[in-house]
PyMOL commands that place a pseudoatom at each C-alpha (Angstrom):
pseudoatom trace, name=CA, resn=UNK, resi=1, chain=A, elem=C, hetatm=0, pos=[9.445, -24.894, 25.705]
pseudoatom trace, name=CA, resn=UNK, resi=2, chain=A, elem=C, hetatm=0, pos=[8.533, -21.740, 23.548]
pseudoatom trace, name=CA, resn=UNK, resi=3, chain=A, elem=C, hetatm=0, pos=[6.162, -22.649, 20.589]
pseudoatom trace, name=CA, resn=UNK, resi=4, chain=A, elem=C, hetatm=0, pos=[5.916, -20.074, 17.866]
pseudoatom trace, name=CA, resn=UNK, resi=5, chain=A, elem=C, hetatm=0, pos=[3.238, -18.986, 15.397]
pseudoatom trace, name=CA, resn=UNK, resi=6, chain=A, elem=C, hetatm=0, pos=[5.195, -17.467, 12.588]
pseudoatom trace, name=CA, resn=UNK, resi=7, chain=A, elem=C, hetatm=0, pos=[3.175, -14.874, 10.419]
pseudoatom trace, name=CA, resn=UNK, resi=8, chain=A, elem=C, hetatm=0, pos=[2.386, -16.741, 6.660]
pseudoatom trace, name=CA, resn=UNK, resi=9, chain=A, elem=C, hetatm=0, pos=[4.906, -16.421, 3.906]
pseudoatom trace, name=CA, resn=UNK, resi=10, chain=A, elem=C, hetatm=0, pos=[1.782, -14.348, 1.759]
pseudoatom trace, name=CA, resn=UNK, resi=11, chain=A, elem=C, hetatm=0, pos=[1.338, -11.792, 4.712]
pseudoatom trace, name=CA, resn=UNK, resi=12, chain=A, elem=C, hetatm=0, pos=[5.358, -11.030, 5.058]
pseudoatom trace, name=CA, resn=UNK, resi=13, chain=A, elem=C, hetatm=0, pos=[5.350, -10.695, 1.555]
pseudoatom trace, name=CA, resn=UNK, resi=14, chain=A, elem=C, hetatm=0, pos=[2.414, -8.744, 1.092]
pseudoatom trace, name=CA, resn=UNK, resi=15, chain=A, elem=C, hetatm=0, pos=[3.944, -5.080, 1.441]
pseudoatom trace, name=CA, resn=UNK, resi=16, chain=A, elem=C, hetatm=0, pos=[6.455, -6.115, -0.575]
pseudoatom trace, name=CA, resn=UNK, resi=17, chain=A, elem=C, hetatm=0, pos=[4.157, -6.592, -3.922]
pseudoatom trace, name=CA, resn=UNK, resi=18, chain=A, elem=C, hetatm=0, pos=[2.283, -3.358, -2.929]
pseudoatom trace, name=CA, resn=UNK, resi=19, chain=A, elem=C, hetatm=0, pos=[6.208, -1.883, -2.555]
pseudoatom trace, name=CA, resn=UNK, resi=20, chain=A, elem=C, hetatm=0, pos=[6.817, -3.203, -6.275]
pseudoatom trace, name=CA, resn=UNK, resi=21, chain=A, elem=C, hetatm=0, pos=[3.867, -2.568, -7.687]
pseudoatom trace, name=CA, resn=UNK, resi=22, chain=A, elem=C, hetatm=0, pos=[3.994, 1.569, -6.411]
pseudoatom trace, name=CA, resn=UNK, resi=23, chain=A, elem=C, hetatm=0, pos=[7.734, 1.620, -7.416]
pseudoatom trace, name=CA, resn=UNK, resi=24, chain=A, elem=C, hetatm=0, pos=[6.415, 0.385, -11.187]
pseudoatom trace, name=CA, resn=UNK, resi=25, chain=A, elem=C, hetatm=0, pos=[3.905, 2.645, -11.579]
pseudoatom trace, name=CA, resn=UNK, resi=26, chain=A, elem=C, hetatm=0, pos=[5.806, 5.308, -10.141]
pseudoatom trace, name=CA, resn=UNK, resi=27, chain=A, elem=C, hetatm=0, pos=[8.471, 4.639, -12.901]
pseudoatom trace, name=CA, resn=UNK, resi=28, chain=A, elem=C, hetatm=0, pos=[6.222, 4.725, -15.633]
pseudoatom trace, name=CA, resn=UNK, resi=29, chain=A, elem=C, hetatm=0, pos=[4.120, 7.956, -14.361]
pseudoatom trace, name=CA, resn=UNK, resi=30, chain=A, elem=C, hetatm=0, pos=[7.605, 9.712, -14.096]
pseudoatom trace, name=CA, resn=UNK, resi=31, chain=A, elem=C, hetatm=0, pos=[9.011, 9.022, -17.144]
pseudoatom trace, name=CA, resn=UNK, resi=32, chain=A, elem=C, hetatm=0, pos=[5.610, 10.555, -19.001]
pseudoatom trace, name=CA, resn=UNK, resi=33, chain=A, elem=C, hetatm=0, pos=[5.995, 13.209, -16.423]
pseudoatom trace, name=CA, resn=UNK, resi=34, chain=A, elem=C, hetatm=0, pos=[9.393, 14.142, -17.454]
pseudoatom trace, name=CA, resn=UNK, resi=35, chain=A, elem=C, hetatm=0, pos=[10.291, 13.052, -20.159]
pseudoatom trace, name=CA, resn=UNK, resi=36, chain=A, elem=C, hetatm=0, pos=[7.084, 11.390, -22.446]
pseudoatom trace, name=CA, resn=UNK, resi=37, chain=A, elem=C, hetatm=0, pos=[5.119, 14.217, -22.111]
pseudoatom trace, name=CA, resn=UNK, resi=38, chain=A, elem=C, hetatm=0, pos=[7.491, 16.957, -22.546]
pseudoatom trace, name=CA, resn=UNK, resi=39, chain=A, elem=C, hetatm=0, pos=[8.721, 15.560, -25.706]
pseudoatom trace, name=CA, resn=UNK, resi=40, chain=A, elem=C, hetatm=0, pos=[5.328, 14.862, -26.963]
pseudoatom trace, name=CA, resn=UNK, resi=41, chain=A, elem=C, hetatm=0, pos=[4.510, 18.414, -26.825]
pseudoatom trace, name=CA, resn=UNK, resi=42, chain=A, elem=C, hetatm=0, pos=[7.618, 19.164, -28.226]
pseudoatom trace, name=CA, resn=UNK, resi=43, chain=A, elem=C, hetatm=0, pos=[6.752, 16.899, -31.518]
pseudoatom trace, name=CA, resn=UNK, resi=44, chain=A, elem=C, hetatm=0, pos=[3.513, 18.523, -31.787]
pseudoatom trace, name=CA, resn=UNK, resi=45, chain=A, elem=C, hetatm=0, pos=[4.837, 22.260, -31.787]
pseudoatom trace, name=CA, resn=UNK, resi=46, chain=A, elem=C, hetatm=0, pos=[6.998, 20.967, -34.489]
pseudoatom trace, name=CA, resn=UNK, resi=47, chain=A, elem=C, hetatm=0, pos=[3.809, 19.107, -36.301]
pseudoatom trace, name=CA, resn=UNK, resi=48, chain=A, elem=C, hetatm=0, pos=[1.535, 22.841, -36.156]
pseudoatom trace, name=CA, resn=UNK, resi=49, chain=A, elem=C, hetatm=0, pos=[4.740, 24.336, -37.073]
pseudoatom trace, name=CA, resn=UNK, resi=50, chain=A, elem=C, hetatm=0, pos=[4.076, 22.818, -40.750]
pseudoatom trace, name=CA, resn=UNK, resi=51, chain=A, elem=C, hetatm=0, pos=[0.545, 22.752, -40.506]
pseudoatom trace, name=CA, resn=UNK, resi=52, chain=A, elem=C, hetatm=0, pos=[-1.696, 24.641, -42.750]
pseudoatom trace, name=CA, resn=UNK, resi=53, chain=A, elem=C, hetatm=0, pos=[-4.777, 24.902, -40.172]
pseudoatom trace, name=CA, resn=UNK, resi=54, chain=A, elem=C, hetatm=0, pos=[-2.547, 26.857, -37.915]
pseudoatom trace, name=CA, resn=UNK, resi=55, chain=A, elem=C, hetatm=0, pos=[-3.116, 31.107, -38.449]
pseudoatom trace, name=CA, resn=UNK, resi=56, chain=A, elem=C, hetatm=0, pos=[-0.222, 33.234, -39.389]
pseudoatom trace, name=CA, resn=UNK, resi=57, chain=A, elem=C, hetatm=0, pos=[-0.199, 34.562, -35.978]
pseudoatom trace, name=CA, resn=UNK, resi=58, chain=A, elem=C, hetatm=0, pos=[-0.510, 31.211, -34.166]
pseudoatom trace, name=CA, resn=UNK, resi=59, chain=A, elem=C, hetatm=0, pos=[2.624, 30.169, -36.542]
pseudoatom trace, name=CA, resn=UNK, resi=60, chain=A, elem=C, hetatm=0, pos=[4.320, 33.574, -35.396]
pseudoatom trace, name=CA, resn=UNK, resi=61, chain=A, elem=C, hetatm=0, pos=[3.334, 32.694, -31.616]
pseudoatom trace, name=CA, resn=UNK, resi=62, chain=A, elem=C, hetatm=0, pos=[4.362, 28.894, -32.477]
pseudoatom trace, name=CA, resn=UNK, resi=63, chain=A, elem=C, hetatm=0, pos=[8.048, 30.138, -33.213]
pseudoatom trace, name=CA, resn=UNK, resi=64, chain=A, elem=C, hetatm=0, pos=[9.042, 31.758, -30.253]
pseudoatom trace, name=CA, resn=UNK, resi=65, chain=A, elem=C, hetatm=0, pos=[8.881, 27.954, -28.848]
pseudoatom trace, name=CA, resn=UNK, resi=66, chain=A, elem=C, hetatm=0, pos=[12.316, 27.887, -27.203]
pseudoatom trace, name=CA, resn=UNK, resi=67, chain=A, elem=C, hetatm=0, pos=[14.829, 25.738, -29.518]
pseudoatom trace, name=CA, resn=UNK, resi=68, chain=A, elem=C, hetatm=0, pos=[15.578, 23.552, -26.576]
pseudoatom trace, name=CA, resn=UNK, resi=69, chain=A, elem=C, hetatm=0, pos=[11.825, 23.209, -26.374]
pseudoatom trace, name=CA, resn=UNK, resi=70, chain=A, elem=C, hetatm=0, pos=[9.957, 22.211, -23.024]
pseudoatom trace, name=CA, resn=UNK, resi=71, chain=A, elem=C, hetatm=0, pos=[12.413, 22.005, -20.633]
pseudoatom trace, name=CA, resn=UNK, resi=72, chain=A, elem=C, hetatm=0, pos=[13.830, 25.636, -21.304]
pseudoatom trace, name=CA, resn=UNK, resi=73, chain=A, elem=C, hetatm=0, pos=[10.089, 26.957, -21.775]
pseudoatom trace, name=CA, resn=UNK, resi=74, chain=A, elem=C, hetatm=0, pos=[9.093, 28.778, -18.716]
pseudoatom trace, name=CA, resn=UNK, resi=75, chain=A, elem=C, hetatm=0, pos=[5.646, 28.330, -16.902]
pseudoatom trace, name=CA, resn=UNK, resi=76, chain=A, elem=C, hetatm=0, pos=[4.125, 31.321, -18.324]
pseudoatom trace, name=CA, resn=UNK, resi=77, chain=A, elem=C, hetatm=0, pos=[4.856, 30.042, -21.987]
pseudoatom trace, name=CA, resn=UNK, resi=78, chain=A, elem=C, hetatm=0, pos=[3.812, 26.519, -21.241]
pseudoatom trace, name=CA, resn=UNK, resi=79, chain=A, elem=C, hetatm=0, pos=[0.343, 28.097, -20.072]
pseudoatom trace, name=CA, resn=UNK, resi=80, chain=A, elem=C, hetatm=0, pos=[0.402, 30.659, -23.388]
pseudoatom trace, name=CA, resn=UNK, resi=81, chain=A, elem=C, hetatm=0, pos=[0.725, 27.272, -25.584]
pseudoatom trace, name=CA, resn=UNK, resi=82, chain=A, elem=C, hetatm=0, pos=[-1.850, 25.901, -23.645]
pseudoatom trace, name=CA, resn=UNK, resi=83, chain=A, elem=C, hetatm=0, pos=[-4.199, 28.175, -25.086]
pseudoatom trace, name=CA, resn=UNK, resi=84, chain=A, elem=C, hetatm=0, pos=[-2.811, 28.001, -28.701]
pseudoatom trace, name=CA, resn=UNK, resi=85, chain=A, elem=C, hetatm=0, pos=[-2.924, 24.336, -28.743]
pseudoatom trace, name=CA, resn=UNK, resi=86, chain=A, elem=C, hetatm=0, pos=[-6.936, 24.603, -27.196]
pseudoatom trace, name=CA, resn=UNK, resi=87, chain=A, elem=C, hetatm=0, pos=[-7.891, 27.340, -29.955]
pseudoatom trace, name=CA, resn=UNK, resi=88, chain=A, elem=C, hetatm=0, pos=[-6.025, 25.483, -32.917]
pseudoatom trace, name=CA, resn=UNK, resi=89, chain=A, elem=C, hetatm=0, pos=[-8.215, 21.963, -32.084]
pseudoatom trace, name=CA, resn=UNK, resi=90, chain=A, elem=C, hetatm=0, pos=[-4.973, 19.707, -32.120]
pseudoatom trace, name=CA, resn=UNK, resi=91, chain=A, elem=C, hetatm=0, pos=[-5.111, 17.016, -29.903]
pseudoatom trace, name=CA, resn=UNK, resi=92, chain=A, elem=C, hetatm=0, pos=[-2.176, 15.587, -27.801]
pseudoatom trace, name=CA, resn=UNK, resi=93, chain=A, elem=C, hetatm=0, pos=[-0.960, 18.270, -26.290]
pseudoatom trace, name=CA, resn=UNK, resi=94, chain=A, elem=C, hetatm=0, pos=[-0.137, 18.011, -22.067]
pseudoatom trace, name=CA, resn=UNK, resi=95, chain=A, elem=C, hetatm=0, pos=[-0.948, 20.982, -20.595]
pseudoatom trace, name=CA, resn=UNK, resi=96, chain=A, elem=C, hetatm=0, pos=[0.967, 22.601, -17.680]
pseudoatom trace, name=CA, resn=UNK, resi=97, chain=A, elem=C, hetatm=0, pos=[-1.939, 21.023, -15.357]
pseudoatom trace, name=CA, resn=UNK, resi=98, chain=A, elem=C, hetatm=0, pos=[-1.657, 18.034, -16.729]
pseudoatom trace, name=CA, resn=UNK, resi=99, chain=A, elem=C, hetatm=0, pos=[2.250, 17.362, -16.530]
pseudoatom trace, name=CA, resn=UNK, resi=100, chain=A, elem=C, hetatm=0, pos=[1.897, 18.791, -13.119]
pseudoatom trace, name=CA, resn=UNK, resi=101, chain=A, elem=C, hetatm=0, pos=[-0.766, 16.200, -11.824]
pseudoatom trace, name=CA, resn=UNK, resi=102, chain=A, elem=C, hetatm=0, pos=[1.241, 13.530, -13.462]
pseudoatom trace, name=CA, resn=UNK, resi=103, chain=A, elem=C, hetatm=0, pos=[4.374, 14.444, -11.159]
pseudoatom trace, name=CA, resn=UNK, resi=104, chain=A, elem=C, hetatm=0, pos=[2.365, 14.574, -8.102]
pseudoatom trace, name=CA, resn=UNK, resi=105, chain=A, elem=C, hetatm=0, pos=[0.921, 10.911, -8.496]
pseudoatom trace, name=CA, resn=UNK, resi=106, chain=A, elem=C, hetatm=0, pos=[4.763, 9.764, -8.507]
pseudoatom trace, name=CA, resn=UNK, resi=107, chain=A, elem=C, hetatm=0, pos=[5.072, 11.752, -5.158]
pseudoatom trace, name=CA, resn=UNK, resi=108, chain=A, elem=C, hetatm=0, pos=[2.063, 9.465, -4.276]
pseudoatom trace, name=CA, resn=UNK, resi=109, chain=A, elem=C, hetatm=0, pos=[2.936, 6.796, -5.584]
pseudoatom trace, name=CA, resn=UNK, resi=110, chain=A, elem=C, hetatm=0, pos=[6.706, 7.307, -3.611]
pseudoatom trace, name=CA, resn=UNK, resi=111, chain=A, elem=C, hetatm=0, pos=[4.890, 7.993, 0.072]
pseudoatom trace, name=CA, resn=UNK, resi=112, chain=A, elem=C, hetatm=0, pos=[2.597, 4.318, -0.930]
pseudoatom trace, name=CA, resn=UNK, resi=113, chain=A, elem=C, hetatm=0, pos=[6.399, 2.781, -1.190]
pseudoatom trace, name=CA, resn=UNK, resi=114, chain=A, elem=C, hetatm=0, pos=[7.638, 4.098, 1.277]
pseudoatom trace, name=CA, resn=UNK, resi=115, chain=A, elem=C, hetatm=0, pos=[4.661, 3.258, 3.390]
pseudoatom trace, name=CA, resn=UNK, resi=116, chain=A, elem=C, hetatm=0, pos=[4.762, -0.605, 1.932]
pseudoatom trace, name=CA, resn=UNK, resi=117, chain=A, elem=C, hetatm=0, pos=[8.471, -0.596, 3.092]
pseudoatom trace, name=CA, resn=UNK, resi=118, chain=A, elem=C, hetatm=0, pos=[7.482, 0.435, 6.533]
pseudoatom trace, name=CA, resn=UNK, resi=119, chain=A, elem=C, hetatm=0, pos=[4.641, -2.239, 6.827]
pseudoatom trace, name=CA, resn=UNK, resi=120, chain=A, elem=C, hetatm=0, pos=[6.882, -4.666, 5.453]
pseudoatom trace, name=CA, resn=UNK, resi=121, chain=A, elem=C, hetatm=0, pos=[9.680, -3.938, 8.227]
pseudoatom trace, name=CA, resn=UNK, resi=122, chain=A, elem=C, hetatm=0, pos=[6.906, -3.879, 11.483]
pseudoatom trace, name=CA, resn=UNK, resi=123, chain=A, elem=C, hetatm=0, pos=[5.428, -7.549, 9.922]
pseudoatom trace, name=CA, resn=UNK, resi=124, chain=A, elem=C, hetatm=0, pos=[8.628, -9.523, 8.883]
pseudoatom trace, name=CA, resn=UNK, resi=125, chain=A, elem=C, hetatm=0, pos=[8.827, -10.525, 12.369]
pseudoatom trace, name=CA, resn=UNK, resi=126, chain=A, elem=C, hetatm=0, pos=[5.708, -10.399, 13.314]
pseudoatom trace, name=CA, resn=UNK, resi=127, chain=A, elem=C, hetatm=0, pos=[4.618, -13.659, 15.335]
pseudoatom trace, name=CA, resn=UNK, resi=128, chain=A, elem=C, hetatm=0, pos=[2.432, -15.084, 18.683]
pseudoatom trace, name=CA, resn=UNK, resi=129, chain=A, elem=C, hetatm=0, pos=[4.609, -17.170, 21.066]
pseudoatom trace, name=CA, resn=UNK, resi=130, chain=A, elem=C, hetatm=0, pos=[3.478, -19.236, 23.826]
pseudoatom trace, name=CA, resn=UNK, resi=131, chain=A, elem=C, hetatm=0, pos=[5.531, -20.419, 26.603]
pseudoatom trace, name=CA, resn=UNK, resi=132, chain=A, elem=C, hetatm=0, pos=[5.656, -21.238, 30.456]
pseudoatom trace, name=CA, resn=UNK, resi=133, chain=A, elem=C, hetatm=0, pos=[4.673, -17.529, 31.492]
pseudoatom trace, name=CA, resn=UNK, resi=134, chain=A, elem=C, hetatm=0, pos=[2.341, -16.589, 29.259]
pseudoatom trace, name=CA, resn=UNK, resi=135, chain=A, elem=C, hetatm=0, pos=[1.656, -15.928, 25.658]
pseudoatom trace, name=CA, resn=UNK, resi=136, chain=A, elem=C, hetatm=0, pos=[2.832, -12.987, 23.585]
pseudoatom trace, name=CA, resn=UNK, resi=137, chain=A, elem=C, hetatm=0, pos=[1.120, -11.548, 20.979]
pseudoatom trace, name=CA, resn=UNK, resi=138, chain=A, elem=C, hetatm=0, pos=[3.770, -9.386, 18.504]
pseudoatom trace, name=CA, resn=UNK, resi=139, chain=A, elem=C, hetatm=0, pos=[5.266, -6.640, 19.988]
pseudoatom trace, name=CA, resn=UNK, resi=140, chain=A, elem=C, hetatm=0, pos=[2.994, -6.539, 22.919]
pseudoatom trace, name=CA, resn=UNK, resi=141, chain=A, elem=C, hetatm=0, pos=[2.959, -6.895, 26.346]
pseudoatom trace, name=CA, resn=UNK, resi=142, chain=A, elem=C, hetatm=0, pos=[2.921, -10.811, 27.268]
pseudoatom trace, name=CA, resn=UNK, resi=143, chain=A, elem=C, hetatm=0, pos=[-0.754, -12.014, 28.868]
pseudoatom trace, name=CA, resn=UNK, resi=144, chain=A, elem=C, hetatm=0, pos=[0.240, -14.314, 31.715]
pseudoatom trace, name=CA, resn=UNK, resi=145, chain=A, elem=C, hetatm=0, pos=[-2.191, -17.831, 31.298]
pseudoatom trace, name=CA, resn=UNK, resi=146, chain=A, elem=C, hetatm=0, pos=[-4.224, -16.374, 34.761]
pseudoatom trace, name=CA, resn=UNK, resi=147, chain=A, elem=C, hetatm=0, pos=[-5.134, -13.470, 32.339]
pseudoatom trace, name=CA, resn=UNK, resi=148, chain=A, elem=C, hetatm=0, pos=[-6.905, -15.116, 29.670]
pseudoatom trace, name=CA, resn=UNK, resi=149, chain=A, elem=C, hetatm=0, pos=[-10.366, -14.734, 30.580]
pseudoatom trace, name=CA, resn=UNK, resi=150, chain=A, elem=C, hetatm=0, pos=[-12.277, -16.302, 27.471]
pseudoatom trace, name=CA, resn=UNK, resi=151, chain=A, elem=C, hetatm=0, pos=[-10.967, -18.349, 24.468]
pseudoatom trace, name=CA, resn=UNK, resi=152, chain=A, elem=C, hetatm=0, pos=[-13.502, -18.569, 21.764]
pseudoatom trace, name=CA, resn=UNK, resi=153, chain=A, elem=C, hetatm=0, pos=[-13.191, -20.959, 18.800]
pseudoatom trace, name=CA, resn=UNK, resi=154, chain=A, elem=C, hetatm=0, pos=[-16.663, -20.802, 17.529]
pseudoatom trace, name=CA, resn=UNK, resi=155, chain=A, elem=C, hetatm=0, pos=[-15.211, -19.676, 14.318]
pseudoatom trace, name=CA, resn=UNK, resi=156, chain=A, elem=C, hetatm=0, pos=[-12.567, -22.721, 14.212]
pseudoatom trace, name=CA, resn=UNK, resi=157, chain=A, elem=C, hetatm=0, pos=[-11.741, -26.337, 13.619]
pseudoatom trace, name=CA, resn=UNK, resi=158, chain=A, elem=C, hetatm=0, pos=[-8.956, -27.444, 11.637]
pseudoatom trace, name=CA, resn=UNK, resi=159, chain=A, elem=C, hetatm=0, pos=[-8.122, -23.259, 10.454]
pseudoatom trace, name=CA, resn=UNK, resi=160, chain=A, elem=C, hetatm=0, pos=[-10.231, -20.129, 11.047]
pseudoatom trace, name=CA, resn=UNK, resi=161, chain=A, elem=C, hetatm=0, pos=[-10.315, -17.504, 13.871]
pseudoatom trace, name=CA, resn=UNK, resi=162, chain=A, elem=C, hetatm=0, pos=[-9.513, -18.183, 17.398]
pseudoatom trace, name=CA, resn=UNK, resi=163, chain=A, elem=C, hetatm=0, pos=[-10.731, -14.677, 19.795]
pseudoatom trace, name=CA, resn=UNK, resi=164, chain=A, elem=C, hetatm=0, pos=[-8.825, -14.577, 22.617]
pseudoatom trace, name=CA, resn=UNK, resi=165, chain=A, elem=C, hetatm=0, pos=[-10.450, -12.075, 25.585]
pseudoatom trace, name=CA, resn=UNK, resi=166, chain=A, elem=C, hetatm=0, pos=[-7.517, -11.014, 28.474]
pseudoatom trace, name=CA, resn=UNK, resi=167, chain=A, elem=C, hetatm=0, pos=[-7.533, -9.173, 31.695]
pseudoatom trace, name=CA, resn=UNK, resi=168, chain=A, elem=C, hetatm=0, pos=[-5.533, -5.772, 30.986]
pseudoatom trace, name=CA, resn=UNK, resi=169, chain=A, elem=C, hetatm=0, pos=[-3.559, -2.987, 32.646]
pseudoatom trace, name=CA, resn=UNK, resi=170, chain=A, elem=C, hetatm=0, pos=[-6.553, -0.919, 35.040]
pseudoatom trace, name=CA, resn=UNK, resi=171, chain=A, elem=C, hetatm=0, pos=[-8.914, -4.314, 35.180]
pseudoatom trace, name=CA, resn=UNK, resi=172, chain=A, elem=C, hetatm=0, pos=[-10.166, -4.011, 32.003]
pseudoatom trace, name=CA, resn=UNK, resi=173, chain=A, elem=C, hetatm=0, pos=[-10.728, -6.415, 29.473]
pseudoatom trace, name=CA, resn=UNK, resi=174, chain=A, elem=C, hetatm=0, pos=[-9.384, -6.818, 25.966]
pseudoatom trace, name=CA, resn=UNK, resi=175, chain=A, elem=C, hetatm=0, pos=[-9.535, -8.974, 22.519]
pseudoatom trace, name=CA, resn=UNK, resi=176, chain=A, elem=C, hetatm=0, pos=[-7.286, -10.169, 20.259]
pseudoatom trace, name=CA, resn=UNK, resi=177, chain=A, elem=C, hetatm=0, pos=[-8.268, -12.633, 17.141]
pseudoatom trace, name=CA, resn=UNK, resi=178, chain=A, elem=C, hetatm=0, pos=[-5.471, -15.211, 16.126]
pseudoatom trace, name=CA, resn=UNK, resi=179, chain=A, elem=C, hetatm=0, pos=[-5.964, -15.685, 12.182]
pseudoatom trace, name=CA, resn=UNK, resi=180, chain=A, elem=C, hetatm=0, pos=[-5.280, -19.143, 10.889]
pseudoatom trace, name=CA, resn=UNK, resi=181, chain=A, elem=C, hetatm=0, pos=[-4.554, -18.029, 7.703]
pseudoatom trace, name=CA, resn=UNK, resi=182, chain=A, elem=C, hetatm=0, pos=[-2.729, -15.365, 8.473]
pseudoatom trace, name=CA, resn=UNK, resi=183, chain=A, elem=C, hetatm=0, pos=[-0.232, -17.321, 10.791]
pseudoatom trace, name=CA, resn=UNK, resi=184, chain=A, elem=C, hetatm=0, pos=[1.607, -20.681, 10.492]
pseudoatom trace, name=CA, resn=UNK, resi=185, chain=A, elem=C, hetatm=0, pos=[1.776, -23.158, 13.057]
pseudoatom trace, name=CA, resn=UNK, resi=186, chain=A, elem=C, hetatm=0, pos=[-1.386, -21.635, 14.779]
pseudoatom trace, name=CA, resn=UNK, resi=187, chain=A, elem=C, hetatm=0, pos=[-3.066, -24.869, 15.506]
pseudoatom trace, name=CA, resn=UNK, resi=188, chain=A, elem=C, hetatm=0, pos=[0.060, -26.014, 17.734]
pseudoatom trace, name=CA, resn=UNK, resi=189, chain=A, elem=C, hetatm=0, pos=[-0.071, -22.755, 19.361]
pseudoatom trace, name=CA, resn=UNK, resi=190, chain=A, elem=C, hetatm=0, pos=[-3.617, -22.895, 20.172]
pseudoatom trace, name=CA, resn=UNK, resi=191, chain=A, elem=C, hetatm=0, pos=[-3.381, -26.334, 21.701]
pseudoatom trace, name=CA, resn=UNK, resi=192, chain=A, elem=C, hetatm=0, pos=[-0.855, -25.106, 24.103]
pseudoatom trace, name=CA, resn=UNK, resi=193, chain=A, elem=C, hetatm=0, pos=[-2.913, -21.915, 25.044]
pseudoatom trace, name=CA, resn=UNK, resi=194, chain=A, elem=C, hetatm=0, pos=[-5.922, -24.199, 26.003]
pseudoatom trace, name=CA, resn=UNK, resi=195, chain=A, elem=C, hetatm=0, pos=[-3.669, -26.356, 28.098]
pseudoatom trace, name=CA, resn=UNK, resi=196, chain=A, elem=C, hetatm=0, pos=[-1.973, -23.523, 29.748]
pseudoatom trace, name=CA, resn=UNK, resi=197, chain=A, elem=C, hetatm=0, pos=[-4.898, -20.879, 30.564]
pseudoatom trace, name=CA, resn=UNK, resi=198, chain=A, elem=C, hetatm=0, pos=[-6.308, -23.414, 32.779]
pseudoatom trace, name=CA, resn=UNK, resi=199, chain=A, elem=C, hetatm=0, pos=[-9.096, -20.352, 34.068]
pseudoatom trace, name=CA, resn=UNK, resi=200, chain=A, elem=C, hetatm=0, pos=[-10.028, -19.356, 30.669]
pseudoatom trace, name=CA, resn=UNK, resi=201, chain=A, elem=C, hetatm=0, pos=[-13.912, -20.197, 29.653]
pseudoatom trace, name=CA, resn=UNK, resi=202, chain=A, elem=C, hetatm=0, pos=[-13.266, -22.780, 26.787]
pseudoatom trace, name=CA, resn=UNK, resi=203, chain=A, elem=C, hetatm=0, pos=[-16.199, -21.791, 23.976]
pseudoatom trace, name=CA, resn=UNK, resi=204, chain=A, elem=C, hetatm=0, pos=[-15.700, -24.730, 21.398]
pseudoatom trace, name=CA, resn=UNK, resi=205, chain=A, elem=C, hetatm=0, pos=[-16.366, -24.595, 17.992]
pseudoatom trace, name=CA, resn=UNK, resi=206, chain=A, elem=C, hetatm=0, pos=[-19.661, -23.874, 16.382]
pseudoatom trace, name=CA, resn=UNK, resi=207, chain=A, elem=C, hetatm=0, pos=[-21.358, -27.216, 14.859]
pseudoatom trace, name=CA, resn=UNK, resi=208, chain=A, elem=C, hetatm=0, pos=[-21.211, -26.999, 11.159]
pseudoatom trace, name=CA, resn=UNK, resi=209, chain=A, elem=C, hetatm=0, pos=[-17.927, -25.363, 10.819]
pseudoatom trace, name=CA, resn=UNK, resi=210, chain=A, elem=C, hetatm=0, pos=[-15.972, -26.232, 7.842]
pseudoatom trace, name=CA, resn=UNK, resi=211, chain=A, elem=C, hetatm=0, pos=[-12.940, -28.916, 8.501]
for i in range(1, 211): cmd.bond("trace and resi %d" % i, "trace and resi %d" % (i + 1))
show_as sticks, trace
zoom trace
């Protein structure tokens, strides 16, 4: 019979928030970045239009804004306003660097979801199993019981960290720690790995260990 250690409900769902939480921000960082922004500085050419601390010739400059304003401006005018804006002392006005930046932390922001999607997908069935040939940790290879060299629960007693040290491929010896909070059912599981890897050296838990 196959008993199964299930990763926790928190640590499927995990990716998921950071997935949410880049997709929000994303959505708010793009609309300033293509729309907010944009319009902002649109409202503002209009606002020195009818200002009196603007110079005839920053009023003459201020004019050749296109009339469908920021969108139809081209880079080199966005960068000439720059400079207007800077000289005249208003204040918020988005520069071409700064509109740029903006739509570069949404393509951040979109690789973080992405990557959160990924994670998601390689944990959601993420789990330890333990049957009659051996125990098998995720996705890799199973560790017959005769493998299991060392099981050390000096870091457990009812939850905590189980280390579990195995006989690999070319003689060589390798670790992997079993998380009690990060997997349900562990305690189960681990009863059935100390019963099974009968040749394992049994290191029992530290005195003092919290219940």
């Amino acid at each position: 019979m196959a008993i199964t250690a299930r990763l926790g409900k928190w640590e499927r769902r995990r990716p998921l928030v950071f997935a949410l939480l880049a997709l929000l921000t994303a959505t708010w960082f793009a609309y300033d970045g293509w729309y907010g922004w944009p319009q902002a500085d649109n409202a503002l050419v209009r606002k020195m239009l009818h200002s009196r601390d603007v110079s005839p010739a920053d009023r003459k400059q201020l004019k050749s804004w296109p009339k469908g304003g920021w969108f139809q401006a081209s880079t080199l005018v966005r960068r000439s306003f720059d400079r207007l804006v800077y000289r005249s002392h208003f204040s918020g006005w988005h520069s071409v660097i700064d509109i740029k930046n903006q739509r570069r932390i949404v393509m951040l922001l979109a690789v973080v979801f992405l990557g959160a999607i990924a994670w998601y997908i390689a944990v959601r069935r993420r789990r330890i199993v333990a049957d009659e040939s051996g125990l098998l940790l995720g996705r890799g290879p199973k560790i017959p019981w005769n493998d299991i060299v060392r099981i050390d629960n000096s870091h457990w007693r009812s939850h905590g960290e189980v280390t579990i040290a195995y006989r690999s491929s070319g003689d060589t010896t390798r670790q992997a720690r079993l998380d009690g909070v990060a997997f349900e059912n562990l305690p189960l599981l681990l009863n059935e790995v100390a019963a099974r890897a009968v040749k394992a050296q049994i290191v029992p838990p530290a005195p003092g260990n919290p219940v």
